[in-house]
C-alpha positions, 0 to 999 in steps of 0.5 A: 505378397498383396493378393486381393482376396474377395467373394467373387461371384464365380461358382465351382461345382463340388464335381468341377473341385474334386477334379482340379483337386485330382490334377493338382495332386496328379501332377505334384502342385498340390500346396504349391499352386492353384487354379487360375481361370480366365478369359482371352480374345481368340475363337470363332465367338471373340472370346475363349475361356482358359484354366492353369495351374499358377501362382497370384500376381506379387502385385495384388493385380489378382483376384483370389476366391476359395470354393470346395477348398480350391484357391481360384485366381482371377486377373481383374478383367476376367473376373468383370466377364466371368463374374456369375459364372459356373463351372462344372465338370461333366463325365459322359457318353459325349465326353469329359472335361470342363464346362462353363455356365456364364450368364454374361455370354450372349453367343458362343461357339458349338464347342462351348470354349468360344463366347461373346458378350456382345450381340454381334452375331457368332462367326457363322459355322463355328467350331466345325469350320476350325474357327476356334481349334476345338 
């Protein structure tokens, strides 16, 4: 396998590892896959993010950087957009689950899951108009 492994400037917090760490190991995948992140077209803003448990690409066509001991896998252009982002996972009063910090996203939807990197403005009323599903 050619995995192209490099120091992509994408930040997962100490909280945001021991997570995916926990699921992995909860759902069995511990050694056998890793945490694929990336971005797709969709949401209320253009973009929304996404996570899964996944093998690299055969083909070297996948970017693949260690944090807190979490094999991350990144196609090439999700890495281009989410390049500087941080990851963290938050456990509150508001609820749980995984945020992204990305200095690339010039708008995003009230959700958090939705984002734009241009500055064409956001779909007016968002997430609570069902635009983006969250």
């Amino acid at each position: 396998m050619s995995v192209a492994t490099t120091s992509a400037n994408l930040v997962l917090t100490q909280e945001a590892a021991r997570k995916v760490s926990e699921l992995l190991d909860k759902e069995g995948l511990a050694g056998q896959k890793d945490l694929r992140v990336f971005v797709q077209g969709g949401g209320c803003a253009g973009m929304s993010y996404g996570m899964v448990f996944d093998e690299a690409d055969e083909n070297g066509d996948d970017i693949v950087v260690e944090a807190d001991g979490v094999r991350i896998i990144l196609d090439m252009m999700s890495a281009s957009v989410l390049n500087g982002t941080e990851i963290d996972y938050v456990d509150g009063l508001m609820g749980q689950g995984f945020t992204f910090s990305n200095p690339n996203a010039k708008g995003s939807c009230a959700c958090g899951h939705s984002f734009s990197t241009s500055d064409a403005e956001v779909r007016s009323g968002g997430c609570a108009s069902g635009g983006c599903g969250h």
